[in-house]
PDB file of N, CA, C and O in Angstrom:
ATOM      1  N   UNK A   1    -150.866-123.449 -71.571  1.00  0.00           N
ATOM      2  CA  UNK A   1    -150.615-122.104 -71.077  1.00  0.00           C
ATOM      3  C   UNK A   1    -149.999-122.143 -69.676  1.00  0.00           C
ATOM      4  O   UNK A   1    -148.998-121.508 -69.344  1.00  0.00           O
ATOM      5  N   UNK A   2    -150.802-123.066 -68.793  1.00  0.00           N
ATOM      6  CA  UNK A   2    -149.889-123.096 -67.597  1.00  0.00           C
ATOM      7  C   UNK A   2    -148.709-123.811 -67.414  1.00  0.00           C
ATOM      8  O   UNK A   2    -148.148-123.675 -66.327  1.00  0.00           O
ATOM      9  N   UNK A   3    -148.149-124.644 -68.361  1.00  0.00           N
ATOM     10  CA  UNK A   3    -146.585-124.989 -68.298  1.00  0.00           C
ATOM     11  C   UNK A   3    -146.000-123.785 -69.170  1.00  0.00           C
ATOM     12  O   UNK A   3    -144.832-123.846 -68.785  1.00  0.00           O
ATOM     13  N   UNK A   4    -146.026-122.777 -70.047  1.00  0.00           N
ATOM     14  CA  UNK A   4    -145.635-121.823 -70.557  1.00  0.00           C
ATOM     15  C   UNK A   4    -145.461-120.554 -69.212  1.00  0.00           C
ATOM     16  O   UNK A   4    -144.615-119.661 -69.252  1.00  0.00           O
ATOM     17  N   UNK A   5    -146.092-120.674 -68.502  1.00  0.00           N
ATOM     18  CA  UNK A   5    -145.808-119.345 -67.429  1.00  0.00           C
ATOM     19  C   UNK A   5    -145.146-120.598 -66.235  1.00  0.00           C
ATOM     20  O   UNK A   5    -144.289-120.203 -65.445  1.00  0.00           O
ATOM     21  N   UNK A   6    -145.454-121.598 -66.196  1.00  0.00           N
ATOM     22  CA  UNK A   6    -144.536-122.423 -65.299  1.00  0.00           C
ATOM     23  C   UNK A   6    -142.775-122.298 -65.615  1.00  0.00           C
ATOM     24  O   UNK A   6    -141.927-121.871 -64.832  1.00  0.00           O
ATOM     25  N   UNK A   7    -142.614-122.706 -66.713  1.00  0.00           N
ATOM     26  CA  UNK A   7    -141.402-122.287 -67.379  1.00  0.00           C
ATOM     27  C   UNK A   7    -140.620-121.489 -67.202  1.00  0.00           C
ATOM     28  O   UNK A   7    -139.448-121.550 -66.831  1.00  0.00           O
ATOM     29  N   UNK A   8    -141.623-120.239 -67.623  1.00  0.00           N
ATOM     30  CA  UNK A   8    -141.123-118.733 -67.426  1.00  0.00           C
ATOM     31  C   UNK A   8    -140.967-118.394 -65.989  1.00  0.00           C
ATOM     32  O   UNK A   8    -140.229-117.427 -65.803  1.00  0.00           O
ATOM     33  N   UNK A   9    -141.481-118.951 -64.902  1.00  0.00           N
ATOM     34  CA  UNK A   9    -141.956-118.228 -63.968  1.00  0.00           C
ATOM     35  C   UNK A   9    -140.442-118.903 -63.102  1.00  0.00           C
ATOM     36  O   UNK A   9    -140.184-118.621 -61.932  1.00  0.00           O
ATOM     37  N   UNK A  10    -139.529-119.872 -64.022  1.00  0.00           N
ATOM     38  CA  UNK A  10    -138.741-120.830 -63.306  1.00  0.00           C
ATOM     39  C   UNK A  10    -137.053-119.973 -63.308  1.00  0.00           C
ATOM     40  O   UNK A  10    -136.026-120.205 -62.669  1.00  0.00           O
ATOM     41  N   UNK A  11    -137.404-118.926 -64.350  1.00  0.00           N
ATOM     42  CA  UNK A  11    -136.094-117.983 -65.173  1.00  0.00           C
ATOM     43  C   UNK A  11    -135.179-118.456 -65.459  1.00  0.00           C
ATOM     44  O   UNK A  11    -134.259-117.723 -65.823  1.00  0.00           O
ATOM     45  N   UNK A  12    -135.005-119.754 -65.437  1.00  0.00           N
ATOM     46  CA  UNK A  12    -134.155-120.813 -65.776  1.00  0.00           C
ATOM     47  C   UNK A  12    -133.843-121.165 -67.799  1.00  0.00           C
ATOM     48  O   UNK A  12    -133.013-121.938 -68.277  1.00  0.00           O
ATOM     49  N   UNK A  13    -134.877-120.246 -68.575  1.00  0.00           N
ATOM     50  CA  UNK A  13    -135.060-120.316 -69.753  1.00  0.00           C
ATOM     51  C   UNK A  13    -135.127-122.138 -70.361  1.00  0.00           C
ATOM     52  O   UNK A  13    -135.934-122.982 -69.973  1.00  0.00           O
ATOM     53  N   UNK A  14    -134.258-122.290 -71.166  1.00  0.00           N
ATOM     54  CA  UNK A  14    -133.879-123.976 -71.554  1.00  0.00           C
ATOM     55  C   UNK A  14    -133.159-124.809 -70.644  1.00  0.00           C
ATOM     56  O   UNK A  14    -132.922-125.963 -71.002  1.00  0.00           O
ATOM     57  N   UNK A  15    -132.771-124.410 -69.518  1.00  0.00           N
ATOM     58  CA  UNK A  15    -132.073-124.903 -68.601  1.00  0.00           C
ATOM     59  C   UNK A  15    -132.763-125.787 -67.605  1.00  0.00           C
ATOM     60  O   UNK A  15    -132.387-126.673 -66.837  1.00  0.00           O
ATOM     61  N   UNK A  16    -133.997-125.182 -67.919  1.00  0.00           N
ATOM     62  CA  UNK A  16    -135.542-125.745 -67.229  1.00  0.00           C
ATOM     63  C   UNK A  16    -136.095-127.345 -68.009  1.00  0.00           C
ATOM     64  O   UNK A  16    -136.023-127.643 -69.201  1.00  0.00           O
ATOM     65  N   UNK A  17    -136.662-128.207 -66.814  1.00  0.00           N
ATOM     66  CA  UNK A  17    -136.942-129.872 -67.651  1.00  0.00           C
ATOM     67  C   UNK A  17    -137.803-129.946 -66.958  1.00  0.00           C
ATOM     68  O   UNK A  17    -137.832-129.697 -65.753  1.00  0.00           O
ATOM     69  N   UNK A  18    -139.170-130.539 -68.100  1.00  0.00           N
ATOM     70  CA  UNK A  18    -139.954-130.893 -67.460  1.00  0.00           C
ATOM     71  C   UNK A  18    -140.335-132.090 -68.346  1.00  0.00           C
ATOM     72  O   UNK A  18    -140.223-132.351 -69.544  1.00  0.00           O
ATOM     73  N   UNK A  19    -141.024-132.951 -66.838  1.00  0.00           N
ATOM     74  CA  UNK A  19    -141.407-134.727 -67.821  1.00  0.00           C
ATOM     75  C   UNK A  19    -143.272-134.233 -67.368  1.00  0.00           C
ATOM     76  O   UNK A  19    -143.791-133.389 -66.637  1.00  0.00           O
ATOM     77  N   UNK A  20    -143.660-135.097 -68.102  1.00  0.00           N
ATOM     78  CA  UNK A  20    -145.061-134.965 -68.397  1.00  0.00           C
ATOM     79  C   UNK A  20    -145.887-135.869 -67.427  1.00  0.00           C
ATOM     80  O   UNK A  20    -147.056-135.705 -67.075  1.00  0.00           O
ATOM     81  N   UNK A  21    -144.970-136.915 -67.055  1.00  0.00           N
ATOM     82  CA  UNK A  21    -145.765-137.501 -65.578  1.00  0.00           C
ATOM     83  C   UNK A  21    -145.956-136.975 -64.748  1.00  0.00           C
ATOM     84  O   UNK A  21    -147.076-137.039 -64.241  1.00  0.00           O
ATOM     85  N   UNK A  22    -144.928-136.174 -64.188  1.00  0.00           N
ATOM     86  CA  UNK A  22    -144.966-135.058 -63.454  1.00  0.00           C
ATOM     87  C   UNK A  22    -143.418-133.870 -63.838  1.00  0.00           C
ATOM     88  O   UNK A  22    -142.549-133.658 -64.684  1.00  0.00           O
ATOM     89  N   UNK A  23    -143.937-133.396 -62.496  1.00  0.00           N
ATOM     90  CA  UNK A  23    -142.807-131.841 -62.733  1.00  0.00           C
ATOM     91  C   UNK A  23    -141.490-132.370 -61.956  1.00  0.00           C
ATOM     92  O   UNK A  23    -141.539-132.335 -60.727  1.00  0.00           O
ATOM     93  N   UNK A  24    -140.525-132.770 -62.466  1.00  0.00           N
ATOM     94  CA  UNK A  24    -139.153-132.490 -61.594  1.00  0.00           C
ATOM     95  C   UNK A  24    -138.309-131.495 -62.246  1.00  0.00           C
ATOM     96  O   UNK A  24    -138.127-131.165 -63.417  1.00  0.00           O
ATOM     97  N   UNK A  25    -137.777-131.059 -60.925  1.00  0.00           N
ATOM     98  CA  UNK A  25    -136.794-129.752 -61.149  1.00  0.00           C
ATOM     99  C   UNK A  25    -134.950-130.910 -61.624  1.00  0.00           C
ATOM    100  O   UNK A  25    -134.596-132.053 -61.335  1.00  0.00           O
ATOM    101  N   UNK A  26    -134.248-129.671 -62.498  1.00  0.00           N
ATOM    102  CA  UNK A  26    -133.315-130.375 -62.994  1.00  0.00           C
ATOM    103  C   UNK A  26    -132.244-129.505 -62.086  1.00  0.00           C
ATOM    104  O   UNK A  26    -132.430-128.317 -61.821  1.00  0.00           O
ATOM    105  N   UNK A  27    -131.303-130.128 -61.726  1.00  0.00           N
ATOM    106  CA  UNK A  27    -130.355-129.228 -60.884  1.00  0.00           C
ATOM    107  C   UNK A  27    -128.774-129.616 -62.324  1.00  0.00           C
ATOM    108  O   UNK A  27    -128.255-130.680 -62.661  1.00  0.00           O
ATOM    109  N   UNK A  28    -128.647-128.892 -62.547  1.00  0.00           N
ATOM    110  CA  UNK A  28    -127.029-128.734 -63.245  1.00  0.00           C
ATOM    111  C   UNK A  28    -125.753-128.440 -62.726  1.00  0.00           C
ATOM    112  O   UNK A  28    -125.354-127.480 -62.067  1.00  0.00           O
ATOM    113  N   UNK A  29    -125.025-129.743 -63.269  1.00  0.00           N
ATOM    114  CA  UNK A  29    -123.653-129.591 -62.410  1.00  0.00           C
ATOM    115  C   UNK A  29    -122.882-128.818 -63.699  1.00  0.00           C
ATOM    116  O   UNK A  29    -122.609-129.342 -64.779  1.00  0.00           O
ATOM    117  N   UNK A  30    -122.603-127.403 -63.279  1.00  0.00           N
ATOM    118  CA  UNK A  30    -120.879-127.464 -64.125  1.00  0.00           C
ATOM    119  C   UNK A  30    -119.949-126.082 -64.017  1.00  0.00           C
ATOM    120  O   UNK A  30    -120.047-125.114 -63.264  1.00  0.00           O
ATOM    121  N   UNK A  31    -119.370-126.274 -64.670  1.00  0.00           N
ATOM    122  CA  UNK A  31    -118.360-125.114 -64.241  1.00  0.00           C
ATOM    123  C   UNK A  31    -118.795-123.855 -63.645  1.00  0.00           C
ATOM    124  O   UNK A  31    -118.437-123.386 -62.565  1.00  0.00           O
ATOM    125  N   UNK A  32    -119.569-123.398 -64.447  1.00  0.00           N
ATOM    126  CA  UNK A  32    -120.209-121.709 -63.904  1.00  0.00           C
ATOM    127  C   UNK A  32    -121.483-121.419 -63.199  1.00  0.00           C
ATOM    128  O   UNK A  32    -122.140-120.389 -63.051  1.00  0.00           O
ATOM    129  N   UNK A  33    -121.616-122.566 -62.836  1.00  0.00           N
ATOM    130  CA  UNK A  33    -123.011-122.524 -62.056  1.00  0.00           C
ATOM    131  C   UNK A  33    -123.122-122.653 -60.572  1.00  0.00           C
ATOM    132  O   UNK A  33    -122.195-123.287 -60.067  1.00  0.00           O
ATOM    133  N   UNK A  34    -123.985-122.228 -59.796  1.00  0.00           N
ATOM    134  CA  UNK A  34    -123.967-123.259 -58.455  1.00  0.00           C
ATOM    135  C   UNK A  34    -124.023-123.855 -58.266  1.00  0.00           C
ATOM    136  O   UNK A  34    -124.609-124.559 -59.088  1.00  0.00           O
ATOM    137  N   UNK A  35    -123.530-124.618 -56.885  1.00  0.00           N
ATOM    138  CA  UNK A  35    -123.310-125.887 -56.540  1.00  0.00           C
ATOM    139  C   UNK A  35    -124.700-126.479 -55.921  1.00  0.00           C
ATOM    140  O   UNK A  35    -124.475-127.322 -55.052  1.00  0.00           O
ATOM    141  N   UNK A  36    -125.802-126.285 -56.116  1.00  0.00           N
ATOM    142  CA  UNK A  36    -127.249-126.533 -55.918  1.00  0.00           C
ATOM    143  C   UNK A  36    -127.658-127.590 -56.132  1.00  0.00           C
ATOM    144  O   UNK A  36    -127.650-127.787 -57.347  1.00  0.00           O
ATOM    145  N   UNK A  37    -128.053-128.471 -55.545  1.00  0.00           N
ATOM    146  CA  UNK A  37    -128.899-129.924 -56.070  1.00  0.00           C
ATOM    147  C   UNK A  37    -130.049-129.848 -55.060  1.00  0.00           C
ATOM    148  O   UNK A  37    -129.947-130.049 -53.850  1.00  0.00           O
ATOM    149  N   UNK A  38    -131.307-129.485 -55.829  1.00  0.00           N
ATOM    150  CA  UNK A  38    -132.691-129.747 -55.512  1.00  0.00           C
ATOM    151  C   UNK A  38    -133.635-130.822 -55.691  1.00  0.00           C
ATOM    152  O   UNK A  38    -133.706-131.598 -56.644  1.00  0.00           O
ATOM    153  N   UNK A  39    -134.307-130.773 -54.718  1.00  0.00           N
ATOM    154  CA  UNK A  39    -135.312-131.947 -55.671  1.00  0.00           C
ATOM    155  C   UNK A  39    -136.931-131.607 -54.937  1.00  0.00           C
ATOM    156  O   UNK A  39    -137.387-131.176 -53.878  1.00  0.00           O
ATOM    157  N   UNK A  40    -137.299-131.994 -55.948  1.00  0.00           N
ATOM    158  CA  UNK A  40    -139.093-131.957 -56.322  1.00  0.00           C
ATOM    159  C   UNK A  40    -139.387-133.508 -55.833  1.00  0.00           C
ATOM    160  O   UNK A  40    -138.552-134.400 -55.981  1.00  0.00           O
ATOM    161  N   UNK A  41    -140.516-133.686 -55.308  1.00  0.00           N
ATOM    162  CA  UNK A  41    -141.545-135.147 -55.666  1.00  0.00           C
ATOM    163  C   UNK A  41    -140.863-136.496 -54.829  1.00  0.00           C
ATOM    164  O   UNK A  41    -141.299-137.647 -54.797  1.00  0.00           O
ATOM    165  N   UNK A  42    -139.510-135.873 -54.097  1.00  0.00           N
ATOM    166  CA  UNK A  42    -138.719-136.918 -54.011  1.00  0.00           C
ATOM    167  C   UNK A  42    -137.634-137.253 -55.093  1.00  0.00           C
ATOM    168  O   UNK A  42    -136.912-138.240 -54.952  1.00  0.00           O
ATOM    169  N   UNK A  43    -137.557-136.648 -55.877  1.00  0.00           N
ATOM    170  CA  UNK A  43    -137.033-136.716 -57.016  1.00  0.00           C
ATOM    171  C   UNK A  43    -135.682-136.186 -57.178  1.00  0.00           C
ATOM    172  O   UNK A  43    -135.766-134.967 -57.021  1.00  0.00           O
ATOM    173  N   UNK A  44    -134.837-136.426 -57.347  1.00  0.00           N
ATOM    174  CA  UNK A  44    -133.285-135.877 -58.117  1.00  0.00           C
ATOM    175  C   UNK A  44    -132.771-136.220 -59.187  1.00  0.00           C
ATOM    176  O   UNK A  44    -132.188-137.278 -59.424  1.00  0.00           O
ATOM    177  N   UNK A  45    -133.083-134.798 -60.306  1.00  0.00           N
ATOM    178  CA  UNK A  45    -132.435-134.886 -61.579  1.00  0.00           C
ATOM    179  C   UNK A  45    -131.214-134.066 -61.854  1.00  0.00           C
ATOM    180  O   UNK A  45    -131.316-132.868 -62.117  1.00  0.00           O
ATOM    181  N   UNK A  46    -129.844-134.798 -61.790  1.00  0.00           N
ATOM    182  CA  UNK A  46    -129.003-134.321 -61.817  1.00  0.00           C
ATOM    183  C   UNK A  46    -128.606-134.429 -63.274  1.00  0.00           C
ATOM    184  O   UNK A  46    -128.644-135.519 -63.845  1.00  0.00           O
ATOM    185  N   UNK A  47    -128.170-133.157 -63.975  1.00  0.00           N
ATOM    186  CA  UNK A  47    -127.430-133.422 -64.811  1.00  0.00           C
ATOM    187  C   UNK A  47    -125.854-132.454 -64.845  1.00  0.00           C
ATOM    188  O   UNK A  47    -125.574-131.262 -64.712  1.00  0.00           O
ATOM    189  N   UNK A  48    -124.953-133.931 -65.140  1.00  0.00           N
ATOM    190  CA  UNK A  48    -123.245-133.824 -65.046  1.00  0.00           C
ATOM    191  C   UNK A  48    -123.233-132.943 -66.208  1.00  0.00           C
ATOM    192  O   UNK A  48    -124.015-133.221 -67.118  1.00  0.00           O
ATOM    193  N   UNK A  49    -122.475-131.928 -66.328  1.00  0.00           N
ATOM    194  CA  UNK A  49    -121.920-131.403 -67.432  1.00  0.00           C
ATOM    195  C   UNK A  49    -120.158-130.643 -66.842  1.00  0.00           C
ATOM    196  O   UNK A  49    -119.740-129.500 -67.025  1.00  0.00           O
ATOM    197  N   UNK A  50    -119.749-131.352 -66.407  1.00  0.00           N
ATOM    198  CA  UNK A  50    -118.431-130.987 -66.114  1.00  0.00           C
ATOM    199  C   UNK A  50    -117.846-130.331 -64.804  1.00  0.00           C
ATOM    200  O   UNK A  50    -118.622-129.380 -64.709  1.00  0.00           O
ATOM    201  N   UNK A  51    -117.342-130.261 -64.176  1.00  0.00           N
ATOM    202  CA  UNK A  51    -117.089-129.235 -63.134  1.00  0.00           C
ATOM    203  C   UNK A  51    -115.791-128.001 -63.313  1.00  0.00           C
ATOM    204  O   UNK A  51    -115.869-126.828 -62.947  1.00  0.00           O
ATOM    205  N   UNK A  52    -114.676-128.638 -63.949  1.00  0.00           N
ATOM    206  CA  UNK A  52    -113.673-127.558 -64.486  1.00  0.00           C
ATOM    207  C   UNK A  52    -114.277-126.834 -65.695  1.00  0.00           C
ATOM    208  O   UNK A  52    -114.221-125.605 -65.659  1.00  0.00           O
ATOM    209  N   UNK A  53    -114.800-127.366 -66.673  1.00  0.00           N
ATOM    210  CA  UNK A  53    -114.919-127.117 -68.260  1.00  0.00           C
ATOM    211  C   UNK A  53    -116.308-127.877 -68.669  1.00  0.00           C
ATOM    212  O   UNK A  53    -116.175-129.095 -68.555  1.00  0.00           O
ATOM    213  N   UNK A  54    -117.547-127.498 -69.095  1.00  0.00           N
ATOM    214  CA  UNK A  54    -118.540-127.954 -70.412  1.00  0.00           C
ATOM    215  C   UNK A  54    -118.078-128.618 -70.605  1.00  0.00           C
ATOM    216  O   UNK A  54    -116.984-128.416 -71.133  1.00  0.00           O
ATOM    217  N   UNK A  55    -118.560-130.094 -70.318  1.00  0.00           N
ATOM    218  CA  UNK A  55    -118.282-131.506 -70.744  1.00  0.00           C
ATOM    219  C   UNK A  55    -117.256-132.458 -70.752  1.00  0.00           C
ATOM    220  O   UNK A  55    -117.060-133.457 -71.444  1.00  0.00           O
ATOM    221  N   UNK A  56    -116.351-131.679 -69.393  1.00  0.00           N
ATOM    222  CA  UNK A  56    -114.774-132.579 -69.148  1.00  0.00           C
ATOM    223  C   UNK A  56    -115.129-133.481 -68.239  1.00  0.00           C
ATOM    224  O   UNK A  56    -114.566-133.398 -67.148  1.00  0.00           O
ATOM    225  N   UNK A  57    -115.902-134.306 -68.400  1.00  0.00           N
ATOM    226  CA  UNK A  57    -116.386-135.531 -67.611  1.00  0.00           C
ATOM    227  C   UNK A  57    -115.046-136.450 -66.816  1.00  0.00           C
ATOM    228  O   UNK A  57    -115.297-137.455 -66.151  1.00  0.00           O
TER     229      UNK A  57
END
């Protein structure tokens, strides 16, 4: 129940990652998003998904 309102509480919907060792926040690179890279725990989870276009690596 409390990773279900953790989730929610993130408004990030599926865009949201969580590992079970602990909580890191996922920052997303790509076209329509901000240019944001956060990190939790010490932690940076970046994931590439393009910067012109969804998946033009």
């Amino acid at each position: 129940m409390r990773i279900r309102m953790f989730m929610k509480g993130t408004g990030l919907g599926s865009s949201a990652v969580m590992e079970f060792i602990g909580a890191v926040f996922c920052s997303v690179d790509a076209h329509n998003l901000p240019r944001d890279i956060s990190s939790s725990n010490n932690v940076i989870y970046l994931r590439l998904h393009g910067r012109t276009d969804w998946h033009a690596y």
